[in-house]
Each structure stands twice: as C-alpha cells, then as structure tokens.
TINUVEX-86040 format. One record per residue (C-alpha): x, y, z. Coordinates in steps of 0.5 Angstrom, whole numbers. Layout:
% residues N
((X Y Z))
...
END
This chain:
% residues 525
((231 294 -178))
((229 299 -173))
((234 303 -169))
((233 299 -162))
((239 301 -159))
((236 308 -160))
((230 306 -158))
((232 302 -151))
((237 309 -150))
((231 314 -150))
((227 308 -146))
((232 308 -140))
((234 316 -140))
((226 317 -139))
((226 311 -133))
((232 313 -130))
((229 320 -129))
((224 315 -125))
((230 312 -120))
((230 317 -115))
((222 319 -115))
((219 312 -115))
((214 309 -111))
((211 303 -108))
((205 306 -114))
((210 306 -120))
((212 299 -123))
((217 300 -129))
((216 294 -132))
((221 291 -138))
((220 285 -143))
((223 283 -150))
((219 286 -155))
((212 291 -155))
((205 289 -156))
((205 288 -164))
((197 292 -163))
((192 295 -159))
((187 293 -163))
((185 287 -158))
((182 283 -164))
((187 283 -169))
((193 279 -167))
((193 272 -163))
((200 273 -160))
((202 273 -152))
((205 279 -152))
((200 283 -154))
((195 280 -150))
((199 281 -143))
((200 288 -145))
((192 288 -148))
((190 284 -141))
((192 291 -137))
((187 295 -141))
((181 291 -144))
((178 285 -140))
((174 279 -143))
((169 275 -140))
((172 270 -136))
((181 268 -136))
((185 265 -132))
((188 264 -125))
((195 262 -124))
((194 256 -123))
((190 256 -130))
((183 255 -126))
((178 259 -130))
((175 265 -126))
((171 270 -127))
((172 278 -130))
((167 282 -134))
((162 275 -133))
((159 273 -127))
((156 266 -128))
((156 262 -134))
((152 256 -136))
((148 251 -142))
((142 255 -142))
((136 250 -138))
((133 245 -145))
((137 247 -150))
((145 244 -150))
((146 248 -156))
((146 255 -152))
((151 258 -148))
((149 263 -143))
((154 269 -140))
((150 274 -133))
((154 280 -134))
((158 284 -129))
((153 290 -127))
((157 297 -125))
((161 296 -131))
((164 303 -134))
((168 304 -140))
((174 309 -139))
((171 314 -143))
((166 313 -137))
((161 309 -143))
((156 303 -139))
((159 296 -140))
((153 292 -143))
((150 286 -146))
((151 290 -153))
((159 291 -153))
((160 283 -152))
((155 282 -157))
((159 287 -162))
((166 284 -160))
((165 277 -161))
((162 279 -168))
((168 283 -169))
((173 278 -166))
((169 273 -171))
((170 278 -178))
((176 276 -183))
((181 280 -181))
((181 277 -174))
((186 273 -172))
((181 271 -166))
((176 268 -170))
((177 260 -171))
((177 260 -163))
((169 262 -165))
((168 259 -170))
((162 253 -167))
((159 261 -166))
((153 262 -171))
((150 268 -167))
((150 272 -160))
((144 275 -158))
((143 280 -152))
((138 278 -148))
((137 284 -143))
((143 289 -142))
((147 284 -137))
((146 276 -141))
((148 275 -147))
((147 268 -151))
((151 265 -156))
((149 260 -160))
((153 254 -162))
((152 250 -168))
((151 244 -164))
((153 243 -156))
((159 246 -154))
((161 243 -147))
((168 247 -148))
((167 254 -150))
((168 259 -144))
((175 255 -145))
((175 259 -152))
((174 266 -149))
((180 267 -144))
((184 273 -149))
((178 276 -154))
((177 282 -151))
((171 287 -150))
((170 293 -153))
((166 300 -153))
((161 298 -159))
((159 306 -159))
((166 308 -159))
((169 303 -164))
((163 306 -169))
((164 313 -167))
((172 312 -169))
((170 307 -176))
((172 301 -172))
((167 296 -174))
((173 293 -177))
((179 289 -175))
((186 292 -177))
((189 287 -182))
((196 286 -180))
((199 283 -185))
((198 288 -190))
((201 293 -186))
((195 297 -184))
((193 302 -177))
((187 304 -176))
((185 309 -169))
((185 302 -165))
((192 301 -167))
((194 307 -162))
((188 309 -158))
((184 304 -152))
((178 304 -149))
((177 298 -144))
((173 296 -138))
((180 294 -136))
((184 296 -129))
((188 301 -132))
((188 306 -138))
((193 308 -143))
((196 315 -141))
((202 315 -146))
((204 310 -153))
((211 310 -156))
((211 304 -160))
((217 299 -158))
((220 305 -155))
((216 306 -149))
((208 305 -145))
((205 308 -139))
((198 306 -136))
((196 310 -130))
((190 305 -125))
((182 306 -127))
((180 309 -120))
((172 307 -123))
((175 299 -124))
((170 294 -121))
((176 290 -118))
((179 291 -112))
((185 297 -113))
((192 294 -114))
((197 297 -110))
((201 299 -117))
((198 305 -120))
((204 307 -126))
((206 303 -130))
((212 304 -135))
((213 299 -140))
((220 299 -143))
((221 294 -149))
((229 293 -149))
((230 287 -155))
((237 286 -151))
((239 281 -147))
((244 285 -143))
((241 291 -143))
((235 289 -140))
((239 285 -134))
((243 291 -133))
((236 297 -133))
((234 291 -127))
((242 291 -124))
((242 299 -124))
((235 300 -121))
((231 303 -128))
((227 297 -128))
((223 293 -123))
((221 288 -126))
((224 283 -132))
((219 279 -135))
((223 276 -140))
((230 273 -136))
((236 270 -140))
((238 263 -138))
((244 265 -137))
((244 270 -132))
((238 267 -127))
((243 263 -123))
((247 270 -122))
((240 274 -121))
((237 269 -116))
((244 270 -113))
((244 278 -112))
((243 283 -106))
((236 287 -108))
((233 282 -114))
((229 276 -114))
((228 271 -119))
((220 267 -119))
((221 261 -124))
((216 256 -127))
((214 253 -133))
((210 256 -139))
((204 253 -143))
((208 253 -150))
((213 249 -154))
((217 253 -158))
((218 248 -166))
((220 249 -172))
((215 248 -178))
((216 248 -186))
((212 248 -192))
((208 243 -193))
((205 243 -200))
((207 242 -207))
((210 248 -209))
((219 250 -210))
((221 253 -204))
((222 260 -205))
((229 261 -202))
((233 253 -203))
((237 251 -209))
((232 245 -212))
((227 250 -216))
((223 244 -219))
((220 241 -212))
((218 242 -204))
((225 237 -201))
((220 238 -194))
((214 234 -198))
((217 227 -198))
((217 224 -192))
((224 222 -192))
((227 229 -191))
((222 230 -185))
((224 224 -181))
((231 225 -183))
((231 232 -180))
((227 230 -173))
((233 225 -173))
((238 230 -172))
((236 234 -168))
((239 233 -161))
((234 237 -156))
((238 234 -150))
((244 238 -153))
((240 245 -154))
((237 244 -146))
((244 244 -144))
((248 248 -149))
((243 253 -151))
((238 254 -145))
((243 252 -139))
((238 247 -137))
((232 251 -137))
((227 247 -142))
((224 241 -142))
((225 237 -148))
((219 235 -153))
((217 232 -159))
((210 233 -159))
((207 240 -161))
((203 241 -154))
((205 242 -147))
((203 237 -141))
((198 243 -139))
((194 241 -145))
((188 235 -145))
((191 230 -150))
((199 230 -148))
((201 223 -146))
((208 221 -144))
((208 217 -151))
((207 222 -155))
((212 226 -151))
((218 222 -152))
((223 223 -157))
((228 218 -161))
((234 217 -160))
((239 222 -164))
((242 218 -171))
((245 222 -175))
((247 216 -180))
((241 214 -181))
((238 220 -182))
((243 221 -188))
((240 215 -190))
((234 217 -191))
((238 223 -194))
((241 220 -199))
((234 216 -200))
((229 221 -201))
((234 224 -206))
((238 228 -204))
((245 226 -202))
((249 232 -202))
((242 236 -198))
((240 242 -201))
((239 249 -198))
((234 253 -195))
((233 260 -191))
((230 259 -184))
((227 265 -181))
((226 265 -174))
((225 271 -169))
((231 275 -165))
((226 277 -159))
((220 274 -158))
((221 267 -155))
((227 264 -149))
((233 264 -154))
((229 264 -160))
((235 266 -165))
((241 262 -161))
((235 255 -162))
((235 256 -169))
((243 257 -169))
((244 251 -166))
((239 247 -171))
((242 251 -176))
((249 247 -175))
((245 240 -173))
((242 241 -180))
((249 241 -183))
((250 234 -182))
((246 232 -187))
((248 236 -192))
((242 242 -192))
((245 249 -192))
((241 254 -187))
((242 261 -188))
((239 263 -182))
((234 270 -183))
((233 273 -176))
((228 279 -174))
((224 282 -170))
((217 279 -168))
((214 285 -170))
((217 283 -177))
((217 276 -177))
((209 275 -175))
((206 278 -183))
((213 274 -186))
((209 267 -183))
((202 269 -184))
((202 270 -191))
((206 264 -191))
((211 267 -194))
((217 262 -191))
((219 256 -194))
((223 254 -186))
((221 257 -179))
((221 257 -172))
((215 259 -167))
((213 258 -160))
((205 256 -159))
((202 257 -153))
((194 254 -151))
((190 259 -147))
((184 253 -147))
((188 247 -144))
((185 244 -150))
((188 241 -157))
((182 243 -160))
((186 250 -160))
((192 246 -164))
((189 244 -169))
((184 249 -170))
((190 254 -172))
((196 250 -174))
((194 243 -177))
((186 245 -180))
((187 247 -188))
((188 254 -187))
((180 257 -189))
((177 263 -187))
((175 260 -181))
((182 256 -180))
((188 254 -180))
((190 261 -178))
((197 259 -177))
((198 253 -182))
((204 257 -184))
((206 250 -187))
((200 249 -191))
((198 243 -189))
((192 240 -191))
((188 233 -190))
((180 233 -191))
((179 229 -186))
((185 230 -180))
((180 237 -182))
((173 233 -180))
((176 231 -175))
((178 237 -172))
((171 240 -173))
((167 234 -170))
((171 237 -163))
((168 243 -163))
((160 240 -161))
((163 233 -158))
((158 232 -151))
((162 225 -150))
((168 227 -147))
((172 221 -148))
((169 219 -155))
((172 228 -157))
((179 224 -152))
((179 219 -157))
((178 223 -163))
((184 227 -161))
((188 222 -160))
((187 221 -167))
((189 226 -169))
((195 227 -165))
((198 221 -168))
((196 223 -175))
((199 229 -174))
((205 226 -171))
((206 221 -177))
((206 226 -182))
((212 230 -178))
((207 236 -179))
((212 239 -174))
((219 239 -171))
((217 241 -163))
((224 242 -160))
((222 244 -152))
((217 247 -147))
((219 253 -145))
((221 255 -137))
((220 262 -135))
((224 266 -131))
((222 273 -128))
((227 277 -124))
((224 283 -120))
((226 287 -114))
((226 283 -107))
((221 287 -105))
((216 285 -109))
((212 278 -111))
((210 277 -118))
((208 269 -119))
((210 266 -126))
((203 265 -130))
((203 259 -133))
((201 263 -140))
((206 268 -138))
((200 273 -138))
((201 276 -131))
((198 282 -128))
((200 287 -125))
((194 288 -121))
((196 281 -117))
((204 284 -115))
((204 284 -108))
((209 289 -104))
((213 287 -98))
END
C-alpha cells in the first residue's frame, strides 16, 4: 500500500506554502482519492471524470439541475427522414491547448477510440455502427436503428486531439486492469476550461485557467488538487486554511463544520447508490471454505443475506443519517425507479437463518469481502457494519479494505468472490444499469458484471432499449427487467448517497447531483 500519510504531508506542506498568498484566483481543492487516469476513455469512474471535466470537454453535459446542456455541441438532433441518424453542429473558434482546431474529425476519433476494447466507455456507444464528419463542424452517428435517448449517453466521454493522440501513439486506450500507462496517463490536451501545469499522482495536481477557453472566464484561475484519503486530516487542512474547499465531508463532522466561523457546508443528494454484489456463477469462490460449490449461487443464501441487512441501523449508526435507505440498485433521479421497487423488507434474522439452514448451510461459511477504503461516504465503515450483520447467520467475512485505485482492477477482472461498489447513472436512464452491471459481460457489455451474472434473455431485453421509439413500450420493458433482476437478488443495494461539500464561507459551490462539479460555476462573495 502507498505511503498516503507521506503523500498527504508533502501535499499540505506545498498548500500551506499558499496560505498567505492565496487569492480569489487560486482554489485549493481536496478530495478523498485522485483520478485513477488521465486517459479520459479508459475508466468509467466518477473521480476520474470530475477531475478530466476541468481538462477535456465533451459534446454535451449536465447542469445542476441534470438538464442536459450544451458544450463542444451546439445543436443536436434526429437528422430530417432518417430516425436512425443522430446529428451533432459543432462549436466553431474551438482550440486545443496546444493551440490545435477543434473539428468534426477529433469527435469522429474520440468516439471511435471511446467505442475500442480496452475502453471502459464503450457499452454507452454500443447502438453506435459508425461517426462520420459531415464538414469540419457536424458530425453524424449512426445507430443501428432509432435511438431516441443517445445524446443522454455522451455526458462524460471526452473529445480528443486526433493529431496529438497519433503524434504520442495514443490510437489506443490504456488497459487499466492490466497495469498499463500510456503518454495519456500523465499528459492532456483538451478543449477544456483549464489546462494541466503540474501531476503528482495521489499526491498533488495543479491546473492553471485556458485564457483561449470559448466560455466565459471562471473567476478560479489555479487550482491545486490535493488527495488526502484521511477523514481528519482532510477536515483539519479545511480548519487550518490549507484547503478551500472539501468535496468529500464526513458525516460526522458536517454538523460541527456547518457550525464553525469561516466554513460553509452545501448538501444534497447524489445519483448513485452504493451496494453490495457477489459472484454469481458456478465456480468455488476463491477466498471461502466450501471449496466444491459457489454458497452465493442458491437463491436461499442471497435472500437470506437482503434479510439481515438492516439499512435503518447503518443510516443512523453508520452515516449519522446521511443516506436514504434502499433496496433497488438505482436512485429516484433515474427513469424506471418506483416506490415499490424502493421499498425494503423488514429485518428477519430468524427467518434468514432458516433459509441458512435450508440452502445447506447451517453453520454459514466463510468469505472475503473486498471493499474500498477511499472512494465512497464511508466505504470501509458500511462494509464493517455488513460484516457483523452477516455474522448472525453464521458467514464469517474477512473484510479486504484498499484504496480504490487498487480496488477498481481487483473487480474488473472479477477477481472478488464478495464486493462493495457505488453506482452512479449519468444518463438518468436504467439502460445505463443493465448495459454495464446485469448484461452478461462481452465485448460490448457487462463491463462492470463483476458477479458474472448472465441471463440470455434479461440480455434481449437489454438490447431492445438502446432503439425502442415507443417510450412507455422501452418503460415497460424496464420494468421488466427490474423485476427480474430484483427476483434473482443480482445485488444487495444498501442506500442512495447524500453529499456534503464544506468550503470557505466566502464562496458557493452547489452540490452536482453526479457529484461532478466545477469549478468554473463557484462564485465568490
């Protein structure tokens, strides 16, 4: 494991160089982790997209409020006499930081590449059969047959240079899982409203403002972004004044921040629940005592887990109230959630025992569960608390705690037999859902499948969405799904995150329901 108090000490030694001088201009931004990657095809993680947001730019993103809005994309629509065909006019006077034009060919470039194996992006383009550049400002994507939803689709793939990604062999997405760099890993050049001056990974960024941005110039114009994975240290930098801002608050200390001369705290809720999921196939776990069979297989097991878990108790207990309680993997922000859906059963631990008993298995087994220690609301304390809930029926959890940097090519390589991750849906749409975490895992789905679900035709169903015209036909077919999905416990969804961000009184940054703000939006007083 990384020396992180190290890296946090160099962090804040450099910041608090910074006190005295620090301006209007300069923001010192901390979170819980860093951006696994600048290569801005390679990982599907929200992190990593807050932080590529400042650099690159895509086609189109999301306000505040989630309303889709415009940004290197103008005007979008179905081209006139052919539904199949969506049209995107380009934003003219667009320049690259290297001082490159911005044309139809970089979005043609970047969609293919974001479309390529390695891309973690790619299922969000999967309806995609070819981009064409129609003249140096519109391009033309082609679907495979009427795709009313796309443009929700395209909110964090990110457009690059196509001369200086071939310049630096960067045809190619970095395979992540494999522990692979490429020039991206560490070097940008976007469109975007500002531009990489500095990158120590985990340890320190800074990004100084585009003077050649197209949009209006944000008063920020430095910013330092410090990862500091500690709860109290994060909180203390914020106290002290080496920090401004702290995107990621802890529960516990929101109450007393909110309450302190000089600091401000905004809240709201995020589009992302955080769950549990398990592997789903045939084969023996890894890490468990029953070497001869997968215990998370039979249907007893998994009722009898959703049976114990007691979401009101980690509310209270473990988030100080600061979550909403769920028990379908999908936030109200997101077409297809329901009420029903939502609700949970009561707490039964001595049915669950029953079914303990049986599935086969009275005395329990044992497992590992793998969780993160940095990336969600308290990750690692959520996962503790399940740990112990579990205990009641006899499964003996060790819990594997890591930083997500660590934990994200553990799950994508499916090499975790028990894990917890947090979901958010940036197309307000379950399509996204299914496309990544219940279609069997291909080429072109099931990216996250981390439990290696699969059922041919919960699979033709999920297809069918991407070119359903009629929308409450595709409504129904979702629900559908949902409640297969639900019936076969593909996942043990726990609650839906609320955000905290604390700052200096003197400034506003409002909650971003994908916990994806900007920095350009923060406003002085």
């Amino acid at each position: 494991m990384r020396n992180t108090l190290t890296g946090i000490a160099a962090a804040l030694l450099a910041s608090s160089m910074l006190v005295g001088a620090a301006s209007a201009e300069t923001l010192r931004w901390a979170r819980q982790s860093d951006a696994l990657t600048l290569d801005p095809h390679s990982q599907n993680q929200g992190v990593t997209h807050t932080f590529n947001h400042h650099i690159y730019e895509t086609l189109l993103d999301r306000d505040v409020e989630g309303n889709l809005q415009a940004r290197l994309a103008t005007d979008w629509y179905v081209k006139e006499g052919d539904e199949t065909v969506w049209v995107f006019e380009l934003r003219e006077g667009v320049t690259f930081h290297g001082g490159e034009e911005f044309t139809a060919e970089d979005v043609v470039f970047s969609i293919e590449r974001a479309k390529s194996e390695n891309s973690n992006m790619r299922q969000l383009h999967a309806d995609v059969e070819s981009v064409a550049a129609v003249d140096d400002h519109t391009v033309e994507f082609q679907m495979a047959g009427p795709s009313p939803l796309y443009p929700n689709n395209i909110t964090n793939t990110f457009i690059k240079d196509k001369g200086w990604s071939e310049a630096n062999d960067l045809q190619e997405v970095q395979d992540f899982a494999a522990g692979e760099e490429n020039f991206a890993v560490r070097n940008t050049n976007g469109t975007g409203p500002y531009v990489l001056a500095e990158r120590d990974p985990d340890v320190r960024s800074v990004l100084t403002v585009n003077e050649n941005w197209w949009g209006d110039a944000p008063a920020v114009t430095e910013i330092i972004y410090t990862p500091i994975s500690d709860n109290a240290t994060r909180v203390a930098a914020l106290l002290s004044g080496e920090v401004d801002l702290v995107q990621d608050v802890p529960v516990q200390d929101i109450e007393r921040l909110a309450g302190t001369d000089g600091v401000k705290v905004e809240t709201g809720p995020e589009n992302r629940t955080i769950y549990f999921g398990y592997a789903l196939d045939d084969e023996p776990l890894i890490s468990s005592n029953v070497t001869d069979e997968n215990p998370f297989a039979n249907p007893l097991v998994r009722e009898a887990m959703s049976l114990v878990i007691d979401r009101d108790a980690i509310r209270q207990v473990v988030m100080r109230g600061q979550s909403l309680p769920t028990c379908v993997n999908m936030p109200p922000f997101v077409n297809g959630w329901t009420e029903e859906l939502d609700a949970c059963p009561a707490v039964d631990v001595e049915r669950a025992n029953e079914l303990m008993a049986e599935a086969g298995y009275p005395d329990g087994f044992s497992v590992t569960l793998d969780t993160p220690n940095d990336r969600y609301v308290n990750d690692e304390a959520i996962s503790q608390a399940f740990v112990g809930m579990l205990g009641q029926i006899g499964i003996d959890v060790t819990l594997a705690s890591r930083p997500v940097a660590q934990h994200s090519p553990l799950i994508l390589t499916n090499e975790t037999d028990f894990y917890l991750l947090g979901w958010g849906v940036p197309t307000f749409d379950s399509a996204y859902n299914f496309n990544d975490l219940v279609h069997s895992k291909g080429d072109d789905y099931g990216t996250y499948n981390i439990g290696l679900y699969s059922n041919p035709e919960v699979d033709e169903m999920i297809q069918s969405l991407g070119t359903m015209t009629d929308l409450d036909a595709r409504n129904a077919v979702i629900a559908d799904i949902w409640a297969q999905v639900q019936e076969d416990r593909v996942f043990i969804p726990v609650h839906n995150q609320v955000l905290a961000y604390a700052m200096r009184d003197d400034m506003t940054l409002a909650v971003h329901p994908e916990n994806q703000p900007s920095m350009t939006g923060i406003v002085f007083e």
